[in-house]
GUVO-147071 format. One record per residue: residue in three letters; x, y, z of N, C-alpha, C, O, CB in turn. Coordinates in steps of 0.05 Angstrom, whole numbers, plus 5000, padded with zeros to 4 digits. Glycine has a CB too. Layout:
BEGIN
ALAXYZXYZXYZXYZXYZ;...
# end
This chain:
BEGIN
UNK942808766479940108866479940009136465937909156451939208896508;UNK941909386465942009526449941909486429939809546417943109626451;UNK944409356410945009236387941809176376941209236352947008966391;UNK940009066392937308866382935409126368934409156345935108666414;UNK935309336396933809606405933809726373931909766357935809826433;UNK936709776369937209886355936809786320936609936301939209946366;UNK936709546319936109376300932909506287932309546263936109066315;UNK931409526311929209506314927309776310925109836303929209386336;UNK930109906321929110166315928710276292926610386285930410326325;UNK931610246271931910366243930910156222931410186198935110446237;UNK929309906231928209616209927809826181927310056187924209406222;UNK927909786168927009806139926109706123927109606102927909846128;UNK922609736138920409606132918909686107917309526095919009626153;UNK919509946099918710046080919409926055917709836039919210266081;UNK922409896052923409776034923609446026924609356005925409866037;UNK922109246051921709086040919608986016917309046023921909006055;UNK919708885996918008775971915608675975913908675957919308565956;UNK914808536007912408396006911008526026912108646044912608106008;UNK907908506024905208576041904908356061902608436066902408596021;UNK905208166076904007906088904007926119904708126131905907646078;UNK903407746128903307736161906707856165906808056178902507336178;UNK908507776158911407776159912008096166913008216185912907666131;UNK911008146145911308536137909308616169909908816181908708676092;UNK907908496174906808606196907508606218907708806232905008556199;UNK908208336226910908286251913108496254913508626275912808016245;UNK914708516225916508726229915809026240916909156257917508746205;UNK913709076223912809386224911709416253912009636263910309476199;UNK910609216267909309186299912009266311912009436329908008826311;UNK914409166302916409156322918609446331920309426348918208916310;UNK918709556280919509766290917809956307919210116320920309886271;UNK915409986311913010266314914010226338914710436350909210276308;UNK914309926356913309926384916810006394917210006419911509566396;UNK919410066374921510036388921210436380922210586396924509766376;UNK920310516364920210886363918810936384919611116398918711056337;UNK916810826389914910996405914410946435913111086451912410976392;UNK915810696440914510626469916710516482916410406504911810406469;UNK919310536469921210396488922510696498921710736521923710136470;UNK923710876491925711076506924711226517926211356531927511206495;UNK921611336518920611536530918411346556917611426578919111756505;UNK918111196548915010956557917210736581918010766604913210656515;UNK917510586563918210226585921910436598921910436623919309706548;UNK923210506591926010466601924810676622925710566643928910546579;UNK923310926632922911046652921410816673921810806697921411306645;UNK920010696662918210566673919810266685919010086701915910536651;UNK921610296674924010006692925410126710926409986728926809826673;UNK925810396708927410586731926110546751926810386768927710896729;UNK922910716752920710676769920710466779920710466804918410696759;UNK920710186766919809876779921909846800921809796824919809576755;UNK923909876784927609846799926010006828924909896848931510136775;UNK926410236824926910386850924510256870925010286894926710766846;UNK922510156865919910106878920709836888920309816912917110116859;UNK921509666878923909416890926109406904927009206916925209296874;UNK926909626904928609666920928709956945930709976959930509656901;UNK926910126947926610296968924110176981924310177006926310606959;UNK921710056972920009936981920509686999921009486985918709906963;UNK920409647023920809277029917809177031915809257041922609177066;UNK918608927013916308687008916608647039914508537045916908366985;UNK917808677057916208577090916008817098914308787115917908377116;UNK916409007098913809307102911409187098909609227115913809607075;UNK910809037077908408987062906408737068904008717069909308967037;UNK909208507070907208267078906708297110904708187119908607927071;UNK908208427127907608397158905508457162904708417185909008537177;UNK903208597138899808727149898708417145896708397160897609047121;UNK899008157131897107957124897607877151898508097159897307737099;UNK897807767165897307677184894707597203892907767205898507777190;UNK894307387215891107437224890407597248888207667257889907167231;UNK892907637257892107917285892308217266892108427277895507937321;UNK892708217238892208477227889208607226887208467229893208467202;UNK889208777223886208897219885708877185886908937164886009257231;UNK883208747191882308617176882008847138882408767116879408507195;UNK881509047145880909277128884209427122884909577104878609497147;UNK885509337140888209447135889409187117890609227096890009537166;UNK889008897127889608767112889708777080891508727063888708627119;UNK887108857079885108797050886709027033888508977017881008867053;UNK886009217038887409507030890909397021891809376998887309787065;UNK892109337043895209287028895009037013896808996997897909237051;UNK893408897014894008606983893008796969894708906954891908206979;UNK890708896968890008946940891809216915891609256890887009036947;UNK893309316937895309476925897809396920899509546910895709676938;UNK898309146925900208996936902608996899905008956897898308616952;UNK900809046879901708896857903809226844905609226827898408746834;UNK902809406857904409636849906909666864908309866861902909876852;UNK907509436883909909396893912009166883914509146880909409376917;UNK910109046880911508716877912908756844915308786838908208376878;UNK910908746829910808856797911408546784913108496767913609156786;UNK909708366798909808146784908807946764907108096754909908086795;UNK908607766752907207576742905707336745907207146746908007536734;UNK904007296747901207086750902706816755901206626762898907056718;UNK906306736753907906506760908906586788908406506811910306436738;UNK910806816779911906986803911407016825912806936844912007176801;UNK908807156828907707156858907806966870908506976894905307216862;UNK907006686856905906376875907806326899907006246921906106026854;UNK910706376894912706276913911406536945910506476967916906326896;UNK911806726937910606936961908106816972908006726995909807256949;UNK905906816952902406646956903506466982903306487006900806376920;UNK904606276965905006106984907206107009906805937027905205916971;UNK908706227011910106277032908106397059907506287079912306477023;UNK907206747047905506827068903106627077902706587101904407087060;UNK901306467054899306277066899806087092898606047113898606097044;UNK902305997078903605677105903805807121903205687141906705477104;UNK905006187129906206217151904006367167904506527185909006357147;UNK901906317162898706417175897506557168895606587183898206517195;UNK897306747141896406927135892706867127892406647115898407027115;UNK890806987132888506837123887906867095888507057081886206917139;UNK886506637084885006587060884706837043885706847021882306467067;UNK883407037054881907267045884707427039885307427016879607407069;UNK886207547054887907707047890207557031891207697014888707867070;UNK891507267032892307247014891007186993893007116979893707157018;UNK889007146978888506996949887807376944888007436920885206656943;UNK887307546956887907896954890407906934890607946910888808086989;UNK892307846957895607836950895307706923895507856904897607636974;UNK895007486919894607326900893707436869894407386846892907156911;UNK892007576879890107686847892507856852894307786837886007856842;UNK893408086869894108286854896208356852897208566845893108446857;UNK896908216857900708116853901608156821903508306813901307686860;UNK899707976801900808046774898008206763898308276740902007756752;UNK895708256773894408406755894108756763892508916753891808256752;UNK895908796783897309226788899209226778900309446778898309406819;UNK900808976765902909016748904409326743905109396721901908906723;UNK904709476763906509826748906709836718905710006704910409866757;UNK907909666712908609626688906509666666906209856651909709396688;UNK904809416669903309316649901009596649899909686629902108956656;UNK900509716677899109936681899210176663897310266651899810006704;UNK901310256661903210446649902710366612901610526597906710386664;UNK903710136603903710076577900310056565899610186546905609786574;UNK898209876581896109896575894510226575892710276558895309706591;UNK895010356587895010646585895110796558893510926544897110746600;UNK898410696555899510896542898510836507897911006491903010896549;UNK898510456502898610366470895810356471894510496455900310056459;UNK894310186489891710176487888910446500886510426502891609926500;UNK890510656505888610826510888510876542889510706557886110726498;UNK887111156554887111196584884711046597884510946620886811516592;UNK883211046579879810866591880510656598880510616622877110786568;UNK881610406577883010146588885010086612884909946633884410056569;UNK886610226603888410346622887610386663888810276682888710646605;UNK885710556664884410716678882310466691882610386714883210976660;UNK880910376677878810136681879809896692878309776709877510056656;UNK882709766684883909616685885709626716886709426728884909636661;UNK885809886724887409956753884809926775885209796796888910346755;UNK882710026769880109986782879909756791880009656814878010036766;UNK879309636761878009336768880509166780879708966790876609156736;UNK882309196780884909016791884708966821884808756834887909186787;UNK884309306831883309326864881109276873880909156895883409566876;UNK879009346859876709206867876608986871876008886893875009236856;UNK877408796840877408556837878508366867877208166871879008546813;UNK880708436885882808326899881408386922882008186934885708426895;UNK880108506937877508546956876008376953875808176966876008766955;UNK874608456932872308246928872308006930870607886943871508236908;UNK874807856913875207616921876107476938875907226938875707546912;UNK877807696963878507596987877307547001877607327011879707666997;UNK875607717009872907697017870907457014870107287030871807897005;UNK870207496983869107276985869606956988868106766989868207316971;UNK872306976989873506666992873606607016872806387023876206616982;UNK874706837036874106827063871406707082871206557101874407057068;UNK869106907062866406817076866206517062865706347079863307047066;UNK866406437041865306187027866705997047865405837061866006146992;UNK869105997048871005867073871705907098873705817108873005877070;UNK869606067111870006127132870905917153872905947167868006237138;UNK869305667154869105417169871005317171872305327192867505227162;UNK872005157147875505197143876905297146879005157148876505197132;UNK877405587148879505857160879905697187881705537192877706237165;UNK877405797207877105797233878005557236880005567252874705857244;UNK877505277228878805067230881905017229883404867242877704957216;UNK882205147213885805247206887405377227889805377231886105477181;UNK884905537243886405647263888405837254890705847262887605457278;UNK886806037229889006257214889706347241887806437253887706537190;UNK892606337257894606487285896406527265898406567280895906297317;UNK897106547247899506627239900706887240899407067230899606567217;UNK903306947252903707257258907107347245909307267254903507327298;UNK906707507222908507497203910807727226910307967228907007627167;UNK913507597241914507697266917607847245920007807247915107387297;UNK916408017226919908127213920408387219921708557207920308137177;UNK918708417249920908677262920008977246918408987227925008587252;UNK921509197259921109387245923609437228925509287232920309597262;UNK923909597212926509657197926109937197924110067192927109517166;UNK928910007206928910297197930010367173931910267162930210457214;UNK927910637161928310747134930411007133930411207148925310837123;UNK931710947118934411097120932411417105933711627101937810907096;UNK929611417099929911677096926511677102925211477105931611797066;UNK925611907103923112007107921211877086922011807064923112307105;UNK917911827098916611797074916012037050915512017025914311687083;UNK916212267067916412527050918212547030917712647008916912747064;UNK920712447038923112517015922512156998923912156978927512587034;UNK921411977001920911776989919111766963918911686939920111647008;UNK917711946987914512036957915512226939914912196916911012236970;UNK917212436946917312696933919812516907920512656888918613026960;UNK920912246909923112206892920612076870920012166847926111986906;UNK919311816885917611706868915011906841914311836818916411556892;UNK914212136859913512326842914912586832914012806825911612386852;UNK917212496833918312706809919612426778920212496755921912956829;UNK919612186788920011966773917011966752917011976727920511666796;UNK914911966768912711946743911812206729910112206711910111816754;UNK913012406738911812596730914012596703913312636680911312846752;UNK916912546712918512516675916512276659916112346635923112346675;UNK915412086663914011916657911612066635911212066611913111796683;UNK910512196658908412316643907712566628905612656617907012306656;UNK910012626630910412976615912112926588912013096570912613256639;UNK913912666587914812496572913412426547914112436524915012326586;UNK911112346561909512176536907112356528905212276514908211826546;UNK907412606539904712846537904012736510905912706494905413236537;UNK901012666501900812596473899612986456898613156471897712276470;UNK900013026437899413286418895413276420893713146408901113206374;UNK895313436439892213426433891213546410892413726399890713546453;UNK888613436400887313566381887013826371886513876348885713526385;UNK887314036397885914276396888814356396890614256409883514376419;UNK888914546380892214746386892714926408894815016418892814956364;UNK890014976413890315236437888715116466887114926466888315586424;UNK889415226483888015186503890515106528892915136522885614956496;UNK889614976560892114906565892714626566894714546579892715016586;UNK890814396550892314216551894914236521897214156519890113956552;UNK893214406502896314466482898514656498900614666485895414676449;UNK898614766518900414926531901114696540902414596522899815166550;UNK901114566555901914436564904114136549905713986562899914446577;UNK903914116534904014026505907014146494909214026491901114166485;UNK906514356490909114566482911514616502913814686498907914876477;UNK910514576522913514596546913514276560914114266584912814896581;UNK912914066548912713826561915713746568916813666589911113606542;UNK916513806546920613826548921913926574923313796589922114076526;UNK921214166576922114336600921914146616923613986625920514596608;UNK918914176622917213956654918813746649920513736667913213816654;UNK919013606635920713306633922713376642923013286665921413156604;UNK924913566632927413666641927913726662930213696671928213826633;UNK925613856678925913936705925713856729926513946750925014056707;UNK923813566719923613276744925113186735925613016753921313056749;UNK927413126710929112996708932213066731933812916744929413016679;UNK932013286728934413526744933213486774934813506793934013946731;UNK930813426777930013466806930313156816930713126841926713596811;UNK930212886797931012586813934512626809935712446820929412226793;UNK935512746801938412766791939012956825940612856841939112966752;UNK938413086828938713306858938613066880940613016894935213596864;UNK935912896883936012866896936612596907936112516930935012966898;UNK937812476885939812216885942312396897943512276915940412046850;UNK943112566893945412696896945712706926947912646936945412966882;UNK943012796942943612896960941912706987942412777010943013186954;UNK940312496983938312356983939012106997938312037020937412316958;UNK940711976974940911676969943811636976945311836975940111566937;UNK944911356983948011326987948111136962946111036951949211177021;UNK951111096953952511006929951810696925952310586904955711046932;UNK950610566948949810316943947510176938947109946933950410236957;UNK945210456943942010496947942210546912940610446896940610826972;UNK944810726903942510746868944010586848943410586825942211136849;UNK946410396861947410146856945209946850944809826829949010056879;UNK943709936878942209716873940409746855939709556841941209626894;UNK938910076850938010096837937510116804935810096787937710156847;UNK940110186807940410186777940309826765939209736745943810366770;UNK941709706784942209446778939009286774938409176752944109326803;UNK937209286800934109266792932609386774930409306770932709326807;UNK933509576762931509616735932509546718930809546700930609846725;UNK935509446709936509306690936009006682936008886661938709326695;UNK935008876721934208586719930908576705929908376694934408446751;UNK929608906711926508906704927008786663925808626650924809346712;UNK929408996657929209026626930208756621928708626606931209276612;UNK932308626631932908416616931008196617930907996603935308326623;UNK929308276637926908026637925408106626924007916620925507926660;UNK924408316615921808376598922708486578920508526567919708556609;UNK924408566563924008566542924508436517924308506494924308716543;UNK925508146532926107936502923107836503922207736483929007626503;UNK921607856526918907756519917707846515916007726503917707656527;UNK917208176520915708396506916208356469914208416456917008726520;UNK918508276452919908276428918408066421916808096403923008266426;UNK918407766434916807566429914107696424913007776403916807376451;UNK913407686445910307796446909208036419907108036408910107986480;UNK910708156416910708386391910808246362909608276341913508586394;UNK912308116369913207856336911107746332910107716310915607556337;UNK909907656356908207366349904607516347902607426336908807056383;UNK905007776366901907896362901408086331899208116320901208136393;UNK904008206321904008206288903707996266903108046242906308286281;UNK904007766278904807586251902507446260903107236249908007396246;UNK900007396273897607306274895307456268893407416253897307226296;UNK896307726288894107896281894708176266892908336268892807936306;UNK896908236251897608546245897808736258898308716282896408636233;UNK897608906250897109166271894109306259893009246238900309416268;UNK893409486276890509616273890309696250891909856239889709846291;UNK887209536237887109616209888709406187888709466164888209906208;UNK889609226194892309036175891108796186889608766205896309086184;UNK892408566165891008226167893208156173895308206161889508036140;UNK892808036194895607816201894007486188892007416175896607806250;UNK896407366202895306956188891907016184890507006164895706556223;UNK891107086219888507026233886507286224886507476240889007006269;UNK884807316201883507446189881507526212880307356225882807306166;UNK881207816216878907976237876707896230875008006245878608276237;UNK875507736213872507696214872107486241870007476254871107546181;UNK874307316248874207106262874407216282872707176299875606916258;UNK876507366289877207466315874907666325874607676349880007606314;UNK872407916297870607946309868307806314866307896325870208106304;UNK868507566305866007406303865307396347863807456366867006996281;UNK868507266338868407066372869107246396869007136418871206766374;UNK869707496397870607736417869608066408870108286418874207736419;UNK868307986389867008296375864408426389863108266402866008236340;UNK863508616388861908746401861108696428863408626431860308766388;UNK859808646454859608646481857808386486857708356510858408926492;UNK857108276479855808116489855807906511857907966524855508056474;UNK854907706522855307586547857607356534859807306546852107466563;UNK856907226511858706976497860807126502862307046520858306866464;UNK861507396487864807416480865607576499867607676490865707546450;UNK865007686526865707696542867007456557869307396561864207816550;UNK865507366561866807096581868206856560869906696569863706896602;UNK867406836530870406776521873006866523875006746530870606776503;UNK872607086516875407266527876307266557878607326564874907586522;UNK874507196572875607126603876706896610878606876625873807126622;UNK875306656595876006366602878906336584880806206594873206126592;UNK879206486556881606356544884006586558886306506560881406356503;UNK883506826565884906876575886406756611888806776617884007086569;UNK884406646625885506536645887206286634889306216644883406476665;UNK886106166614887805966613890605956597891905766591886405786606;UNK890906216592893306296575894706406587893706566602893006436556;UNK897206396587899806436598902106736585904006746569901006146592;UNK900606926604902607236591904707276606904707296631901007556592;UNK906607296593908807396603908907616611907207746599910507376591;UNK910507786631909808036638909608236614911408216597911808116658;UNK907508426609907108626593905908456563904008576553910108806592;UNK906508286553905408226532902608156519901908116496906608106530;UNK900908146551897908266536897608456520896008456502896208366551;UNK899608676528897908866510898909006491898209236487896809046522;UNK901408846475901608786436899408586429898308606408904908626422;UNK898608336454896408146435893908316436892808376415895607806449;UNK893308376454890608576452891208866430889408966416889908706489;UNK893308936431892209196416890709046385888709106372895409456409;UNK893508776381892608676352889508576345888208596325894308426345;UNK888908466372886208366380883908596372881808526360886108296414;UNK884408856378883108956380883009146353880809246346883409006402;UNK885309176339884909236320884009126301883709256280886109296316;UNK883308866302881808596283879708566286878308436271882508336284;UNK878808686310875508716310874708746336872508846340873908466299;UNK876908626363875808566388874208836401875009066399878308466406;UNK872008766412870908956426872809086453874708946461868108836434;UNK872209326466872909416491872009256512873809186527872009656494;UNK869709176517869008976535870408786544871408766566867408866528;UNK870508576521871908366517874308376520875308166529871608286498;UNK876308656515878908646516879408726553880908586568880108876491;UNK878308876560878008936589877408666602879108606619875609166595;UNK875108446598874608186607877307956604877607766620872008106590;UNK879108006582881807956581884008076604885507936617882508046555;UNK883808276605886008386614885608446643887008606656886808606598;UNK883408306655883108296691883408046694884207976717880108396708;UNK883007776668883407476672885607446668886707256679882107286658;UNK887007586653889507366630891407446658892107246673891107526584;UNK892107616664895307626667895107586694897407616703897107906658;UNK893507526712893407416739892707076738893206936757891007596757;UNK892007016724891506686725892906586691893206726671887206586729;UNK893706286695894506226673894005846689893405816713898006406660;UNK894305646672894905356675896405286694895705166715895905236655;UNK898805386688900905376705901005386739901905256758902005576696;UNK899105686732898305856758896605616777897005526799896106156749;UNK894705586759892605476772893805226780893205196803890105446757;UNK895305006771897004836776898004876808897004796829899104866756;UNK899905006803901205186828899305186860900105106882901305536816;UNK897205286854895105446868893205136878893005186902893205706843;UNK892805046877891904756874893804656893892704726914892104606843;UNK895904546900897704436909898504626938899404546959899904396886;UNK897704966929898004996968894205066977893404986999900805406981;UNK892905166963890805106975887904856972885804856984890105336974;UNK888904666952886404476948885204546925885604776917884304476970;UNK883704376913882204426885879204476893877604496874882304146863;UNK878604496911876104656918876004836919873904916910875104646935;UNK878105086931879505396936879505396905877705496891883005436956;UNK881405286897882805366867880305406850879805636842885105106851;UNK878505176842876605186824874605436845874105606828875204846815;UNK874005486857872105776866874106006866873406236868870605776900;UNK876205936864877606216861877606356832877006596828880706186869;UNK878406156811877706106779875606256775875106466763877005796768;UNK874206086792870506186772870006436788867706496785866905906777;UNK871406606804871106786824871906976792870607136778873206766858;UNK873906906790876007126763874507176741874207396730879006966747;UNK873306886733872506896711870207036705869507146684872506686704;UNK868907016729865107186724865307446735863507606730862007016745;UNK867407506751867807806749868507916731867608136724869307886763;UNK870707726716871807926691870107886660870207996638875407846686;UNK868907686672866407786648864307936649863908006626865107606638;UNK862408036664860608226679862208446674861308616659860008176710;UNK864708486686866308746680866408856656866209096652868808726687;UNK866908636635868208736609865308766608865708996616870408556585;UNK862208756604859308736592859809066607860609236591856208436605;UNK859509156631859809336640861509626624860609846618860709216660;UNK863809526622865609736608865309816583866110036574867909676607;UNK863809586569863809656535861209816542861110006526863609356506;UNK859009806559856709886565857410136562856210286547855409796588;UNK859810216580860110476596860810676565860010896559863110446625;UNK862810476548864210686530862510666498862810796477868110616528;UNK860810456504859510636488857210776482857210936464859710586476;
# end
């Protein structure tokens, strides 16, 4: 994986002879291996690692339950995805575990949305390549989204719940935490703050204090770096940053031969911003360009039915978007695509029925088109 990294890093794209989709794939691959892999995704697999492993997924699922409170329920699915850090396949085995073992309708299909669409990850990268608005809009609508539809699946099914006799009571005990939530939080936020002092972008203005801030970003990076280094030291035992080191290695080896895919294949269709890949931007703005109700909810329906691997929405969207796609539309993508796919829905069908499944669909789909009409509204 280094060997690749590194491939990828020094390409010498300049020096190849031809202009074509090809030249664009490459050049997508070196930009995205300078700029977003050593300061961006490798902090951000530390983060996932440690959140998989100091976090327990039954801390988490023991709130679905139907003797939970109902508002406490809702609240932990819908945050649920900044723990899990999964994919729209991934979650289903959990979906369905907590469903069979009583959890109600409402808080899991919660669980369900937001399992792969709080993605940490994908959070972090949509941020950083595609901007803070998307980014920012995209964390919003994820949580909202996972309420809303628990909720409403609950009321639409109420009759059936109660018939179901949701008693299910998730019985996994308490566990004790080998350390405080204080010293838990204070590790996790000195982890994002190298994250984000990391990637400080050069503001416009030279003076002021977001450029101060700008000019010592190094330091600050250096000094939450020295402060998770302290307190691994003094913190954690030899088998706690074992595991962890080992979980953010399983995060990288799983995402980033498909993040590389995903980068290859969103250059060599669509280019990069401003550049023609195969798929010429008049087409791509025809059918997803400016806000409208059509290319909103196109972009919702092909994105549910399309299948993203973790993080690789958003090399296809940046290309998308540099070919013409509106903000709307790309936001109406990126609350559908990476929580539902065929597959998914396949899956989803088989533990709750094709009545649930198809109102859950069209639950996704007309939110995340209204949303994206909404957002392009907002920005521009």
């Amino acid at each position: 994986m280094f060997a690749a990294f590194a491939a990828c890093f020094y390409l010498p794209v300049e020096l190849l002879p031809f202009r074509n989709p090809v030249f664009e794939a490459l050049a997508l691959v070196q930009w995205y291996a300078r700029e977003h892999v050593l300061l961006c995704l490798v902090p951000a697999f530390f983060i996932a690692g440690a959140i998989s492993v100091f976090v327990s997924q039954a801390s988490v699922i023991k709130y679905f339950g139907a003797k939970a409170k109902k508002i406490l329920a809702y609240s932990v699915a819908s945050v649920s995805g900044t723990i899990l850090a999964v994919c729209s396949c991934t979650v289903l085995p959990l979906f369905s575990g907590i469903y069979k073992r009583g959890a109600g309708l409402g808080p899991a299909t919660a669980f369900l949305y937001s399992g792969p669409a709080i993605n940490v990850l994908a959070i972090i990268m949509t941020a950083r390549i595609l901007g803070w608005e998307l980014g920012l809009a995209r964390a919003i609508g994820a949580v909202i989204f996972s309420v809303v539809i628990g909720v409403l699946m609950h009321l639409i099914f109420i009759k059936e719940e109660r018939a179901r006799h949701a008693a299910g009571n998730f019985s996994l005990g308490e566990e004790k935490e080998p350390r405080s939530l204080f010293k838990n939080s204070l590790y996790f936020a000195a982890m994002v703050g190298f994250l984000v002092f990391a990637n400080w972008a050069k503001p416009q203005n030279n003076t002021g204090f977001w450029a101060f801030i700008y000019s010592i970003k190094w330091y600050l990076s250096a000094g939450f770096l020295l402060l998770i280094g302290i307190m691994l030291v003094r913190w954690f035992r030899k088998n706690e940053i074992t595991d962890w080191v080992s979980a953010s290695w399983g995060f990288a080896k799983q995402i980033m031969p498909l993040l590389l895919v995903g980068v290859v294949v969103a250059g060599l269709l669509l280019g990069r911003p401003g550049q023609e890949g195969f798929i010429p931007s008049w087409i791509i703005e025809k059918a997803v360009g400016g806000n409208s109700l059509l290319s909103n909810f196109f972009a919702s329906i092909v994105g549910a039915f399309m299948y993203f691997a973790t993080l690789t929405e958003v090399p296809i969207l940046q290309g998308l978007i540099g070919a013409g796609m509106g903000k709307g539309p790309a936001l109406a993508l990126l609350l559908a695509g990476p929580a539902l796919s065929l597959p998914n829905m396949l899956v989803i069908r088989g533990v709750i029925g094709t009545k649930k499944t198809v109102v859950y669909v069209g639950l996704v789909v007309v939110m995340a088109t209204f949303s994206g009409i909404l957002f392009g509204m907002i920005i521009n």
